[in-house]
LOTOR-90724 format. One record per atom (N, C-alpha, C): x, y, z; atom name; residue number from 1. Coordinates in nm, 2 decimals. Layout:
N
@x: X | y: Y | z: Z | atom: CA | n: NUM
...
***
This chain:
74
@x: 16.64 | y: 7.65 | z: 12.88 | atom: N | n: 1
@x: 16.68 | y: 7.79 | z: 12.86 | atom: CA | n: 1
@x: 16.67 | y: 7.85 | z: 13.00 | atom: C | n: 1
@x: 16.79 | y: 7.93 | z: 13.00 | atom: N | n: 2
@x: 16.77 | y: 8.02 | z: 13.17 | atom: CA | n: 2
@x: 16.83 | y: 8.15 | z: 13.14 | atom: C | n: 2
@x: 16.76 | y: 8.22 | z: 13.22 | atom: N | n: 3
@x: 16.82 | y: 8.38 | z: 13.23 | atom: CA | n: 3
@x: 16.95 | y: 8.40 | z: 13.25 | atom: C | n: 3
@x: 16.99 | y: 8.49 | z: 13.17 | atom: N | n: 4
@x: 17.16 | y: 8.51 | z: 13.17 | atom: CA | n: 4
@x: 17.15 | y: 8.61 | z: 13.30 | atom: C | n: 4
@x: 17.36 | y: 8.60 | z: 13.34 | atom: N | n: 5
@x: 17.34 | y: 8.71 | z: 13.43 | atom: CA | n: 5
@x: 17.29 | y: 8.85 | z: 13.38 | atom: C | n: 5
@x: 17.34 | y: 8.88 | z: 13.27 | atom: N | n: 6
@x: 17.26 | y: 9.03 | z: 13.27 | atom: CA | n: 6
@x: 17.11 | y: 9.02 | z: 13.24 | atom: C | n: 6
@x: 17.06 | y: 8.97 | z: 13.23 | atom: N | n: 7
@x: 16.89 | y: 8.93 | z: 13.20 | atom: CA | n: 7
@x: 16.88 | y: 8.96 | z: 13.36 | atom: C | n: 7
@x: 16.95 | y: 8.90 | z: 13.42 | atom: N | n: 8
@x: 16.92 | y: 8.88 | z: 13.63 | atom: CA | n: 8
@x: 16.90 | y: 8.98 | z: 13.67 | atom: C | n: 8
@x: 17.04 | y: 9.10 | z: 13.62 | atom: N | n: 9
@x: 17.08 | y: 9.20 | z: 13.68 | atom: CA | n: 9
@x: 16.97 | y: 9.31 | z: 13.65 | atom: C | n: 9
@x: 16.92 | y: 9.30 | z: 13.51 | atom: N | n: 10
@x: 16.81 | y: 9.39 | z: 13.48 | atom: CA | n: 10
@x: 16.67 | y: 9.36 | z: 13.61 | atom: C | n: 10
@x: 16.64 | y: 9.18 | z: 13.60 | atom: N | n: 11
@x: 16.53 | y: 9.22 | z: 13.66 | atom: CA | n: 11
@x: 16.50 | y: 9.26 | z: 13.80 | atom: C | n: 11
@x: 16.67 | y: 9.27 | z: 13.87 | atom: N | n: 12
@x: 16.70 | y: 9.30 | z: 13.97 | atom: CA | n: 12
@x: 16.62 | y: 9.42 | z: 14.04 | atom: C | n: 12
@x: 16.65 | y: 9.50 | z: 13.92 | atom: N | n: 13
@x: 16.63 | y: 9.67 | z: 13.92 | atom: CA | n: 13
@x: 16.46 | y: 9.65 | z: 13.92 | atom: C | n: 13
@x: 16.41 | y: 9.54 | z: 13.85 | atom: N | n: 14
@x: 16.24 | y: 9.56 | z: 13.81 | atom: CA | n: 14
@x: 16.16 | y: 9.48 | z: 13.97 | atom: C | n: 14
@x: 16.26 | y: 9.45 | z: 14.04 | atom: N | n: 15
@x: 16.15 | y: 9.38 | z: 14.15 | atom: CA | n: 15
@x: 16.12 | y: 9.47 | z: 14.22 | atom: C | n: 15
@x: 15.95 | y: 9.42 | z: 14.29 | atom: N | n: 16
@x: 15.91 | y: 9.47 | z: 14.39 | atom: CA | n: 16
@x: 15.84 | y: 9.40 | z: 14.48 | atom: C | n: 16
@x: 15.82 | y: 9.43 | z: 14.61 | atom: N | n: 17
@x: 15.76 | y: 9.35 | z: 14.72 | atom: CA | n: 17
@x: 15.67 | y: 9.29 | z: 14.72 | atom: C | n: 17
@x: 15.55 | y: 9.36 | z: 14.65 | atom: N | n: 18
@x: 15.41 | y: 9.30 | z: 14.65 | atom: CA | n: 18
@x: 15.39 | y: 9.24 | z: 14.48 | atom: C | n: 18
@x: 15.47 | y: 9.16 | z: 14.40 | atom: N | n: 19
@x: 15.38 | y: 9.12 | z: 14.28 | atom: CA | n: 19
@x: 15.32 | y: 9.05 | z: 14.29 | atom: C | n: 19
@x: 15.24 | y: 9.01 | z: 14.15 | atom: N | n: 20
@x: 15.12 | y: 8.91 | z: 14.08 | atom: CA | n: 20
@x: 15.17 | y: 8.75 | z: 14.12 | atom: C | n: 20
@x: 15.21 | y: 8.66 | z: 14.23 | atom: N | n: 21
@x: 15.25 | y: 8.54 | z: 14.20 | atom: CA | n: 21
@x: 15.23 | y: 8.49 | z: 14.05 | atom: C | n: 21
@x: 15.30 | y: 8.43 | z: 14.02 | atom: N | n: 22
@x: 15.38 | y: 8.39 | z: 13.83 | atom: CA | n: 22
@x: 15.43 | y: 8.26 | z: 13.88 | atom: C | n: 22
@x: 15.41 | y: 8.16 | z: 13.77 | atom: N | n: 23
@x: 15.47 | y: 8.05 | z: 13.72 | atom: CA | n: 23
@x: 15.49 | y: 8.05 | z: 13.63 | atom: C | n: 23
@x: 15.61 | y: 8.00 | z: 13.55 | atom: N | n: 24
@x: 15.67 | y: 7.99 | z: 13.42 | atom: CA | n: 24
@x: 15.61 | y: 7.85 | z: 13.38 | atom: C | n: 24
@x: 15.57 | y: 7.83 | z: 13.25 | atom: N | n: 25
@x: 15.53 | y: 7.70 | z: 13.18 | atom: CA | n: 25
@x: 15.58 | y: 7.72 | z: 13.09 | atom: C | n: 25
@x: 15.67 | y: 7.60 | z: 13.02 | atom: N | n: 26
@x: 15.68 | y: 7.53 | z: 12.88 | atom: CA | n: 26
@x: 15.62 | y: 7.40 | z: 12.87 | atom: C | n: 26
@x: 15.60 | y: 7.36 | z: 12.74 | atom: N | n: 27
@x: 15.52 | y: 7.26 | z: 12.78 | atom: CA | n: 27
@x: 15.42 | y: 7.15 | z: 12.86 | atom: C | n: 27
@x: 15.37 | y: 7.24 | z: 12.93 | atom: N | n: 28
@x: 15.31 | y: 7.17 | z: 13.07 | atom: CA | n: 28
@x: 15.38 | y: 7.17 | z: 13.20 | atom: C | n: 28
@x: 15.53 | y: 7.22 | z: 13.14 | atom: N | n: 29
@x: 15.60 | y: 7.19 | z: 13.29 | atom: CA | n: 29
@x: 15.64 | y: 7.35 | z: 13.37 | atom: C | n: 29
@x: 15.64 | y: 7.34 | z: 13.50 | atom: N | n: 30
@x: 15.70 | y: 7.45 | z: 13.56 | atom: CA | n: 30
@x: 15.88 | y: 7.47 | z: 13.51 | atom: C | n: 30
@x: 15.88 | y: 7.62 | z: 13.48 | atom: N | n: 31
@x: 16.08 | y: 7.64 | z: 13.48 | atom: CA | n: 31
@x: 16.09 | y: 7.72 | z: 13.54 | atom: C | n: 31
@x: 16.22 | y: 7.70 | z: 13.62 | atom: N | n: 32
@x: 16.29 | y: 7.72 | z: 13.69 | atom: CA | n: 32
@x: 16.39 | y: 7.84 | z: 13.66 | atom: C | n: 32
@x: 16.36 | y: 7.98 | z: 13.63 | atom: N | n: 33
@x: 16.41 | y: 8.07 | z: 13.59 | atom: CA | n: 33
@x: 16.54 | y: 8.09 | z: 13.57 | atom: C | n: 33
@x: 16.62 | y: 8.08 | z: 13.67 | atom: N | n: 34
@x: 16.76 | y: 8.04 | z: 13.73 | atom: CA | n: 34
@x: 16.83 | y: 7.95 | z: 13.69 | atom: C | n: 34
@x: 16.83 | y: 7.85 | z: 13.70 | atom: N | n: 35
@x: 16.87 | y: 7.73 | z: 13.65 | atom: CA | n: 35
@x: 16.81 | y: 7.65 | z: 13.48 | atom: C | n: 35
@x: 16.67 | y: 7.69 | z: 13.48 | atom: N | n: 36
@x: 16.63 | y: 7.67 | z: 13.34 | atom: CA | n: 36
@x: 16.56 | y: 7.50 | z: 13.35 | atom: C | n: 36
@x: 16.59 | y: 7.41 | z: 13.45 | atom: N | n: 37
@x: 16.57 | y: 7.28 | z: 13.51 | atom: CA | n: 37
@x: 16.38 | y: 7.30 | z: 13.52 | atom: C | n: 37
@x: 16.32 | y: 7.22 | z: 13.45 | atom: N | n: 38
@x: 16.17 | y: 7.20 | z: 13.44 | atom: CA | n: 38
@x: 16.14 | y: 7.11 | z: 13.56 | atom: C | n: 38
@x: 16.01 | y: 7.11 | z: 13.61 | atom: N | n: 39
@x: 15.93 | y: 7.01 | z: 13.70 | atom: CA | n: 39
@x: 15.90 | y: 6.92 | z: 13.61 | atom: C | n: 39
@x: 15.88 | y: 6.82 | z: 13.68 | atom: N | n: 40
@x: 15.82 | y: 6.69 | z: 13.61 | atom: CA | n: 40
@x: 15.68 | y: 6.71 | z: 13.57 | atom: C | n: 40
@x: 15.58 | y: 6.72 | z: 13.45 | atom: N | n: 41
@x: 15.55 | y: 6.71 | z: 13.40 | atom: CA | n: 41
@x: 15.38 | y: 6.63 | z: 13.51 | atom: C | n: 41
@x: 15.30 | y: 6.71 | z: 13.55 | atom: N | n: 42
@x: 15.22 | y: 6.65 | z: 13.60 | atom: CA | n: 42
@x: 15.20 | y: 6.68 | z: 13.77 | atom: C | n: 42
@x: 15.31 | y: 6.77 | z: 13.78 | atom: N | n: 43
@x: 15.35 | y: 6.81 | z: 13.95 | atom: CA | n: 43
@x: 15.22 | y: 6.87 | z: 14.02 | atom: C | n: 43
@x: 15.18 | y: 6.81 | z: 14.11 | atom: N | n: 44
@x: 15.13 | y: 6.97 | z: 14.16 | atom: CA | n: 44
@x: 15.17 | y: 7.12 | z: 14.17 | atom: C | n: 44
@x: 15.10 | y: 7.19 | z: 14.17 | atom: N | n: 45
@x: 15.11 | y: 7.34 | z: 14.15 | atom: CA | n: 45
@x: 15.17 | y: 7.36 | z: 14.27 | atom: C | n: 45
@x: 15.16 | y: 7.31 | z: 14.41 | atom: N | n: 46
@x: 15.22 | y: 7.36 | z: 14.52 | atom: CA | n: 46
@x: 15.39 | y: 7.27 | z: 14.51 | atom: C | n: 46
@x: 15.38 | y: 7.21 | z: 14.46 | atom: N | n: 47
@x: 15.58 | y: 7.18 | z: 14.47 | atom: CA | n: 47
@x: 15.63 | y: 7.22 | z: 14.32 | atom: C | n: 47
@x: 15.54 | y: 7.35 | z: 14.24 | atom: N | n: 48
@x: 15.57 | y: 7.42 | z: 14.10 | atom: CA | n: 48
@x: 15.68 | y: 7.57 | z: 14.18 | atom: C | n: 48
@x: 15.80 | y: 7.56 | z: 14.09 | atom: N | n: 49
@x: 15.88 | y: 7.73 | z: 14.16 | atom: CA | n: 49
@x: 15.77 | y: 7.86 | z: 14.11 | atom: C | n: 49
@x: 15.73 | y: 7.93 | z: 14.21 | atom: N | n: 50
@x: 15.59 | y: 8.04 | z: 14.21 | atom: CA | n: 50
@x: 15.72 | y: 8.16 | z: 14.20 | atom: C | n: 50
@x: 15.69 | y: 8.25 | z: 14.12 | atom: N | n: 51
@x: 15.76 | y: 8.40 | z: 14.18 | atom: CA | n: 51
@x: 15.67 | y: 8.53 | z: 14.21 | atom: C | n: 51
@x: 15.75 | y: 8.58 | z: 14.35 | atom: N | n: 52
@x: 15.64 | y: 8.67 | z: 14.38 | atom: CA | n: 52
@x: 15.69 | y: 8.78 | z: 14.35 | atom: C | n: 52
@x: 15.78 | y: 8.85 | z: 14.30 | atom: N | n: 53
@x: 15.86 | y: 8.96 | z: 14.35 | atom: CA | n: 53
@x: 15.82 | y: 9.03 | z: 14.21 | atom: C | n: 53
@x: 15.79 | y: 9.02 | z: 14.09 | atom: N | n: 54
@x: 15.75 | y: 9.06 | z: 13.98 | atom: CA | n: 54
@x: 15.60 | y: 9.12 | z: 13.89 | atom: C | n: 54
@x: 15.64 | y: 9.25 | z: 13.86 | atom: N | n: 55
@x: 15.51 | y: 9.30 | z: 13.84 | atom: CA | n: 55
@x: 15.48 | y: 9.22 | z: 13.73 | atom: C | n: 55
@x: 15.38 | y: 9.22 | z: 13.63 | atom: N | n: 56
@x: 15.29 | y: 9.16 | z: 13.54 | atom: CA | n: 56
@x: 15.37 | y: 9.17 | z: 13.42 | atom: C | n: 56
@x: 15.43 | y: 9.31 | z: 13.40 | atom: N | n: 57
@x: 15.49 | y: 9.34 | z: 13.26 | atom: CA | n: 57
@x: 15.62 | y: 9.28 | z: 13.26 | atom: C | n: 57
@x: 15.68 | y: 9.28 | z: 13.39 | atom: N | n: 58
@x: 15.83 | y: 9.18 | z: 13.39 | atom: CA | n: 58
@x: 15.86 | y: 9.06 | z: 13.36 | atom: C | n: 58
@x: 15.72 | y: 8.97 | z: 13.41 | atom: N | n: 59
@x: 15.69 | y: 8.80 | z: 13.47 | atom: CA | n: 59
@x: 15.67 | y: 8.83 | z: 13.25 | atom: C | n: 59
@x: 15.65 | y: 8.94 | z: 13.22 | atom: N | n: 60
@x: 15.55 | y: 8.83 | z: 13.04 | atom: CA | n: 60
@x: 15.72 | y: 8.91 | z: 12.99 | atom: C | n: 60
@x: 15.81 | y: 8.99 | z: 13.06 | atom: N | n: 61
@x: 15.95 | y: 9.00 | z: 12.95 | atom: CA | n: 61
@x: 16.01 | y: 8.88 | z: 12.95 | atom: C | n: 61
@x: 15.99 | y: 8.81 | z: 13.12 | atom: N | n: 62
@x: 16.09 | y: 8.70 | z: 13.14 | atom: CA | n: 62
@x: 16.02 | y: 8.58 | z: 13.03 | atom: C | n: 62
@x: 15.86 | y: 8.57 | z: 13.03 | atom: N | n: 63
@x: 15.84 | y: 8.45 | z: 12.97 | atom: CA | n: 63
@x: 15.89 | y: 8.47 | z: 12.79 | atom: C | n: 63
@x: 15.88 | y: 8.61 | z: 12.75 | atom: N | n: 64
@x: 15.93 | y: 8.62 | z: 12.61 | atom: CA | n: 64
@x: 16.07 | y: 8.60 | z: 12.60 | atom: C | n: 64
@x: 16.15 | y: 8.62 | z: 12.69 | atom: N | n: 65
@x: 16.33 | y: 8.62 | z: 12.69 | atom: CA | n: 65
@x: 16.31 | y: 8.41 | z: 12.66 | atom: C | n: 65
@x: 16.24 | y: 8.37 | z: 12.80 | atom: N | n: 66
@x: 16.26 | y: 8.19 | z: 12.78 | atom: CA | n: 66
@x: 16.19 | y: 8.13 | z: 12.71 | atom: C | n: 66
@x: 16.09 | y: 8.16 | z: 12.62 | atom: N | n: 67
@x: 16.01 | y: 8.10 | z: 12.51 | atom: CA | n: 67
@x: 15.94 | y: 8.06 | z: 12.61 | atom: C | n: 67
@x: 15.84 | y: 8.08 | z: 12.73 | atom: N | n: 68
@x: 15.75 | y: 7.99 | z: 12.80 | atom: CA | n: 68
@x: 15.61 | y: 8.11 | z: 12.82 | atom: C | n: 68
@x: 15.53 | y: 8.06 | z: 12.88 | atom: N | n: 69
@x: 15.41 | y: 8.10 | z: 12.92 | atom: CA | n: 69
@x: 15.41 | y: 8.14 | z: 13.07 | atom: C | n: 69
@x: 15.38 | y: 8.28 | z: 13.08 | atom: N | n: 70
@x: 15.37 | y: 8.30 | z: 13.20 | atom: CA | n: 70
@x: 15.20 | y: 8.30 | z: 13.29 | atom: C | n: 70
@x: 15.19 | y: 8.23 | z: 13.37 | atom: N | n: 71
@x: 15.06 | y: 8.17 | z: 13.44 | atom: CA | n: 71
@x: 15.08 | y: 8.25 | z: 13.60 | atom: C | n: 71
@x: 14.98 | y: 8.37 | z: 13.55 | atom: N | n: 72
@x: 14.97 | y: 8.42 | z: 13.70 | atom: CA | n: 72
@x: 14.85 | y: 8.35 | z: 13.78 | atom: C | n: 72
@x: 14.85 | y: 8.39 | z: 13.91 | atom: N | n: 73
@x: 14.78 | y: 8.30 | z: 14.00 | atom: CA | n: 73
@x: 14.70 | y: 8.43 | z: 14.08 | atom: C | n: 73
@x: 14.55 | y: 8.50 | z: 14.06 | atom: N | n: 74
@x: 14.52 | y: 8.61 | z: 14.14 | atom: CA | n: 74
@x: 14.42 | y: 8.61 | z: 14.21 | atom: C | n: 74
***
């Protein structure tokens, strides 16, 4: 599952410079918001896709829109 363009276009409007770094998890794995394409299962956290640009309430709309867990890093 990946964000549609208008899901994009909204959070376009919600970014800001300084957010909460966020990782998306489904089942153990990092997703790839964009493309929807998971990490392998066991990755380290540093080759996991991190997003920085999202406050706290946006990073938990995006994890409710993809069915995943959102894992901030603070």
């Amino acid at each position: 599952m990946k964000l549609t363009d208008e899901q994009k276009a909204e959070l376009k409007t919600e970014m800001v410079s300084t957010g909460t770094p966020v990782r998306f998890l489904r089942n153990g794995q990092a997703v790839n918001i964009c493309t929807g394409d998971l990490s392998p299962k066991g990755i380290n956290v540093m080759h996991q896709p991190v997003y920085w640009c999202f406050p706290k309430a946006t990073a938990k709309k995006i994890a409710r829109w993809l069915r995943c867990k959102a894992v901030f890093s603070e």
